[in-house]
N, CA, C and O of each residue as an XYZ file, in Angstrom:
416
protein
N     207.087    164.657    -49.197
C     206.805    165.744    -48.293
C     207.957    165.837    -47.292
O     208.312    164.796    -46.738
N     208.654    167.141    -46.972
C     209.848    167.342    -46.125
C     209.305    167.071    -44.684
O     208.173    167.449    -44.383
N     210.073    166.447    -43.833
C     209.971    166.650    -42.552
C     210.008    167.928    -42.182
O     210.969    168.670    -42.386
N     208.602    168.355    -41.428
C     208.194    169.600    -40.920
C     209.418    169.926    -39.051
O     209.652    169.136    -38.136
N     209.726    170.938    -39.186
C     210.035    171.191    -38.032
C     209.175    171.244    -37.229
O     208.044    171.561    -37.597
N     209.551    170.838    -35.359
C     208.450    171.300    -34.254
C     208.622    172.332    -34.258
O     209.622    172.979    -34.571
N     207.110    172.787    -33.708
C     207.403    174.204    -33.089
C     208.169    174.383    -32.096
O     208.396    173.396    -31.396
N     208.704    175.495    -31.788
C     210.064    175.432    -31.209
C     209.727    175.297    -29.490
O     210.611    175.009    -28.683
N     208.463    175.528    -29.151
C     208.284    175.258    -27.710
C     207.430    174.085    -27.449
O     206.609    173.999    -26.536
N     207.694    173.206    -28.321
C     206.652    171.827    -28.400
C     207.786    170.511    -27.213
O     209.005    170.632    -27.332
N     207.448    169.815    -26.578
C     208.438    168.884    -25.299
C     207.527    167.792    -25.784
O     206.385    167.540    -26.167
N     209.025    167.168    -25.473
C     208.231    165.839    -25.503
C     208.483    164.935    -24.731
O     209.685    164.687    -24.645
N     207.554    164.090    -23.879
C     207.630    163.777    -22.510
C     207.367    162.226    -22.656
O     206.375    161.681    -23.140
N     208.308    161.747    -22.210
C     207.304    160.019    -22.018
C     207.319    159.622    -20.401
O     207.909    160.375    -19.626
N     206.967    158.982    -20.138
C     206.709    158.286    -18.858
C     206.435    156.902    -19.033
O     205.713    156.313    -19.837
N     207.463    156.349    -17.734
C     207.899    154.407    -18.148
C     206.429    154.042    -17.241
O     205.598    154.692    -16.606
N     206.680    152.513    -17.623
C     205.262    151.523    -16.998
C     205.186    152.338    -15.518
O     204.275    153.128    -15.272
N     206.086    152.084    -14.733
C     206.486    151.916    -13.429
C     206.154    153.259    -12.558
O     205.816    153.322    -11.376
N     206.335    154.213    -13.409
C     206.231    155.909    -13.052
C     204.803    155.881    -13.410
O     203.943    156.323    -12.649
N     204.593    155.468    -14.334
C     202.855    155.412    -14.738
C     201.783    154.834    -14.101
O     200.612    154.935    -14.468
N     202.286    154.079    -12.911
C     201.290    153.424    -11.880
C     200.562    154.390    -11.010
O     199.411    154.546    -10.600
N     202.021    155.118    -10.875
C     202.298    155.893     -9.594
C     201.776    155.288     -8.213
O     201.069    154.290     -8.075
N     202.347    156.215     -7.117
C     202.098    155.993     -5.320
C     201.201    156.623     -4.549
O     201.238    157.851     -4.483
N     200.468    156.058     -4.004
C     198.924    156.826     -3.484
C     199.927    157.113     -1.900
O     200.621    156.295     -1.298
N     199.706    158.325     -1.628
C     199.926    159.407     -0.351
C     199.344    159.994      0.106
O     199.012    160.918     -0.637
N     198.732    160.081      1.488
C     197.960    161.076      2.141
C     198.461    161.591      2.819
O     197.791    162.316      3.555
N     199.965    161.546      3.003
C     200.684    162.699      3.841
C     201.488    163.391      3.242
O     202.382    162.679      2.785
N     201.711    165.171      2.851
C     203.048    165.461      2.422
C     204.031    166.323      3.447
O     203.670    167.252      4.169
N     205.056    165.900      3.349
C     205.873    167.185      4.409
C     206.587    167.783      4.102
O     207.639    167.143      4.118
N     206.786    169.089      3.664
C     207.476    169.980      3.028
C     208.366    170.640      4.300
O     208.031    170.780      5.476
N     209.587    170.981      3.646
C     210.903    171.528      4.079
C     211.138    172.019      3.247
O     210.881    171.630      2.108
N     211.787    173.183      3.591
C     212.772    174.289      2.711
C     214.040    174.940      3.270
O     214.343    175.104      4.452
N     214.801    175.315      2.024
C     216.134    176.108      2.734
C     215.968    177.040      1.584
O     215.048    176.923      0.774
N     216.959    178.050      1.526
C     216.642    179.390      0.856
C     216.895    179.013     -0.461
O     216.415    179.783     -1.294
N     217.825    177.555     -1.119
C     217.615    177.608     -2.505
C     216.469    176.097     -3.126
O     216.108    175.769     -4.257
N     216.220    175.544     -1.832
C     214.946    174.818     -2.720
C     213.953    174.109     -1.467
O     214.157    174.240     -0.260
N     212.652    173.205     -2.206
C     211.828    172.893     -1.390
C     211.879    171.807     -1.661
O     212.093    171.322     -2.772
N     211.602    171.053     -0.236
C     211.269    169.310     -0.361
C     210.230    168.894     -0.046
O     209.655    169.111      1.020
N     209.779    168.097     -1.143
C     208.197    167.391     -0.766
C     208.297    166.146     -0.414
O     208.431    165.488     -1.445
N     208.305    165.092      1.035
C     208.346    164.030      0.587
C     206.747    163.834      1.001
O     206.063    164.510      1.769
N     206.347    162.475      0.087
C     204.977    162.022     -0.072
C     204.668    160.766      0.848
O     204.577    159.771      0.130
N     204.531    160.555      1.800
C     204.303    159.436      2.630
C     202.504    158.740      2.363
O     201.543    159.354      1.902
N     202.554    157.474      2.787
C     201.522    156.815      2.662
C     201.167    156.533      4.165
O     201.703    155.428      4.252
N     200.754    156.713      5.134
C     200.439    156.315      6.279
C     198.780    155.730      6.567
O     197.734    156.124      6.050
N     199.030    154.530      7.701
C     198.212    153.432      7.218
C     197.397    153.602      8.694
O     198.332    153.755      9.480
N     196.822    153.627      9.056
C     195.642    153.857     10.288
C     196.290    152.439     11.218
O     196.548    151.326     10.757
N     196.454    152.963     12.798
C     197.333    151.870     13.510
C     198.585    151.580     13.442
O     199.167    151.107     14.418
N     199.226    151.828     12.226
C     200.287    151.655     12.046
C     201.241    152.681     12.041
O     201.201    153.562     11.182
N     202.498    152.636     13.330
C     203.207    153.724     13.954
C     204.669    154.255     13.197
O     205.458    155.189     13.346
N     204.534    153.166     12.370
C     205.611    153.737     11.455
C     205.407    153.560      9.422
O     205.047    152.715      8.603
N     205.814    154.685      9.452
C     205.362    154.765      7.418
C     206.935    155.341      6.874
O     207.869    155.889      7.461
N     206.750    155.005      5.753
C     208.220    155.429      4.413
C     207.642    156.516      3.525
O     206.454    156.671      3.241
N     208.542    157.147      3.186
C     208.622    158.075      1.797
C     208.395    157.406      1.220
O     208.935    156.346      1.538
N     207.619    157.331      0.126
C     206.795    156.992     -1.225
C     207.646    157.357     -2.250
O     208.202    156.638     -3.080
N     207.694    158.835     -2.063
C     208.291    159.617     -3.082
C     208.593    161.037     -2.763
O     207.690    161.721     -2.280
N     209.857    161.595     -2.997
C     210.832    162.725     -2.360
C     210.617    163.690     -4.131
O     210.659    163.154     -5.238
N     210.484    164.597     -3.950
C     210.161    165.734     -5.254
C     210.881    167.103     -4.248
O     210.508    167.656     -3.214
N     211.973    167.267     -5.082
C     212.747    168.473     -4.737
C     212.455    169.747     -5.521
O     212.175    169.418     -6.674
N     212.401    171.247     -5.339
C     212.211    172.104     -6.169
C     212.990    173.498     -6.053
O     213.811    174.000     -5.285
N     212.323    173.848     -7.183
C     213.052    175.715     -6.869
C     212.712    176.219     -6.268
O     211.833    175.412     -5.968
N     212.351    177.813     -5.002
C     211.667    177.976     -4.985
C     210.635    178.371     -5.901
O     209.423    178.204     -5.766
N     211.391    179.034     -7.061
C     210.369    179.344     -8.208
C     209.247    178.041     -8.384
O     208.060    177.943     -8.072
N     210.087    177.217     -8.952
C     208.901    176.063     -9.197
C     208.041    175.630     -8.210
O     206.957    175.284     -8.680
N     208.137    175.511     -6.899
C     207.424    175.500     -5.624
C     206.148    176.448     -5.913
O     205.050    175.899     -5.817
N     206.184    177.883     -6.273
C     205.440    178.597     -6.311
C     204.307    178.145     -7.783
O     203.126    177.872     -7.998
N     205.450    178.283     -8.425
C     204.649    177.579    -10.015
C     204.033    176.513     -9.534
O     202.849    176.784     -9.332
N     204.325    175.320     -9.233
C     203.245    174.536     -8.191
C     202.211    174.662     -7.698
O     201.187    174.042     -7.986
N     202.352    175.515     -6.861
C     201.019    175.922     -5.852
C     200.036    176.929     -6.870
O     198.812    177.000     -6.765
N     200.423    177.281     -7.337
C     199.787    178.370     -8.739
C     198.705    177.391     -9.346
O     197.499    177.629     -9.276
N     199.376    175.987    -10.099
C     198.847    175.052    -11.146
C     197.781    174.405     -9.839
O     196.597    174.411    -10.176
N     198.003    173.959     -8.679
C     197.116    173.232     -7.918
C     196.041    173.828     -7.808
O     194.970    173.293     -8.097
N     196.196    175.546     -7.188
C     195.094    176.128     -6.581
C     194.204    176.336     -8.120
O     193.078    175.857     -8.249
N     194.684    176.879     -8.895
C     193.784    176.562    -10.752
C     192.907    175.368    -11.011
O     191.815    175.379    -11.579
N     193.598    174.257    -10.473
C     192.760    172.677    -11.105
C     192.349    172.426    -10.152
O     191.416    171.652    -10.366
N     192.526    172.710     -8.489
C     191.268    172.575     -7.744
C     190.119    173.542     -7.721
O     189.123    173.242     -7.063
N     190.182    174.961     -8.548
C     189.042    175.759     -8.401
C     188.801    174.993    -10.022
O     187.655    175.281    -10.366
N     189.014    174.726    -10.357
C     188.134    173.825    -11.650
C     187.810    172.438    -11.690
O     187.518    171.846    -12.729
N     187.870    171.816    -10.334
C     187.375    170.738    -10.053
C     186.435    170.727     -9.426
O     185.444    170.029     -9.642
N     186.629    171.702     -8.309
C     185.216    172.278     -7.540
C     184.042    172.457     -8.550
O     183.118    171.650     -8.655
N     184.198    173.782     -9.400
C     184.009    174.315    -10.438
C     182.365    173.264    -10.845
O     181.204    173.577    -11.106
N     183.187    171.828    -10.691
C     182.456    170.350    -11.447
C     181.654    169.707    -10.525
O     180.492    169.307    -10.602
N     182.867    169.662     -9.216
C     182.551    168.220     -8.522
C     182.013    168.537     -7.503
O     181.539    167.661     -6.779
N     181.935    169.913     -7.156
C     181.530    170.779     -5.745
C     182.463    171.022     -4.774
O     183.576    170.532     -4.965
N     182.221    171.864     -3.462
C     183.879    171.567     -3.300
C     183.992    171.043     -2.323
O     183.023    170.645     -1.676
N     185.381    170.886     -1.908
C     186.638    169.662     -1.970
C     186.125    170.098     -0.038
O     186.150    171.322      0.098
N     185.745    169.412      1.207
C     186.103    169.691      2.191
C     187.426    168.927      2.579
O     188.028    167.941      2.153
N     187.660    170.212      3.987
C     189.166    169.279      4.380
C     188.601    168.326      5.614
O     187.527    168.149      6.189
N     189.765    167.887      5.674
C     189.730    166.794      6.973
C     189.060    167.586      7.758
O     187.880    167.240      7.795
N     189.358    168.778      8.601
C     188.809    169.390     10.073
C     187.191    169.253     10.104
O     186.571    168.851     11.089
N     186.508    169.713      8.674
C     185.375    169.548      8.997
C     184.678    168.180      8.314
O     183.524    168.298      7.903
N     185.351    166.892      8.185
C     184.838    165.645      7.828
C     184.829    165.366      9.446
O     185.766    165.743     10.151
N     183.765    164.720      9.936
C     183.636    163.935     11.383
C     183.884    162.401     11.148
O     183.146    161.580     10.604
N     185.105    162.247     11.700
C     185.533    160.488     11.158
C     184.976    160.043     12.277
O     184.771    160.728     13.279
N     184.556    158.172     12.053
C     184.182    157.538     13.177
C     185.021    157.232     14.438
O     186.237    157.115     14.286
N     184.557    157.110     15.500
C     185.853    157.167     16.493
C     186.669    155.516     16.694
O     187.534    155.266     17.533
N     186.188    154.698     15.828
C     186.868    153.499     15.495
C     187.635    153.188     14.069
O     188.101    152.179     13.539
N     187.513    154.680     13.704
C     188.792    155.102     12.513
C     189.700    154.213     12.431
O     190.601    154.289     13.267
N     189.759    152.954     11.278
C     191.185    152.407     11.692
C     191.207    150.760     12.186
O     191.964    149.824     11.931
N     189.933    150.913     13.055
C     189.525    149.331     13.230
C     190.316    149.050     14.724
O     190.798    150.056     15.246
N     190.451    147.994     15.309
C     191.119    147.900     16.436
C     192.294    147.852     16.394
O     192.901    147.570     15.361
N     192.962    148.169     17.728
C     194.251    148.190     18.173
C     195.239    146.646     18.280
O     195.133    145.878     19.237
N     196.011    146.452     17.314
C     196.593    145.590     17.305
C     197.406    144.799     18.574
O     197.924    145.715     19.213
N     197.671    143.799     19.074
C     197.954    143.380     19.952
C     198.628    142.102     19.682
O     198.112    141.317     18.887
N     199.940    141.770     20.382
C     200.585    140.469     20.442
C     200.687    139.483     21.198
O     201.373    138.517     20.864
């Protein structure tokens, strides 16, 4: 049997151990200039006054938009499931969020 050609818009993607863990972030901060957008992904830790980039994701603006397109889709189909998603403003956190204030 001949080796079949792919279809011509078929990709093929792998992803190493290390990329496959991935970095948990609850902060992103986006910047832009007129030919692209920057996402960096920070992890910030309750008490603690200083945090690092996790991970920096640069884009087009096109792809920026293609982005926000694919998110707002798979969060109205997560809702869709899971009910929906509130934001922080209306979660009431405890006012000892965080645990006590560290001291030396």
């Amino acid at each position: 049997m001949p080796d079949q050609p792919q279809p011509p818009n078929q990709l093929n993607i792998e992803i190493s151990e290390e990329v496959a863990e991935g970095s948990y972030a609850n902060l992103a901060i986006i910047t832009h200039s007129h030919a692209e957008f920057v996402i960096d992904f920070v992890n910030v830790m309750p008490g603690t006054p200083k945090s690092k980039v996790k991970s920096r994701i640069i884009l087009t603006p096109q792809h920026a938009k293609r982005l926000m397109k694919a998110l707002t889709e798979n969060i109205s189909k997560y809702e869709a499931v899971n009910g929906v998603i509130k934001d922080l403003e209306e979660i009431q956190l405890p006012f000892n969020f965080g645990g006590p204030t560290a001291q030396a």
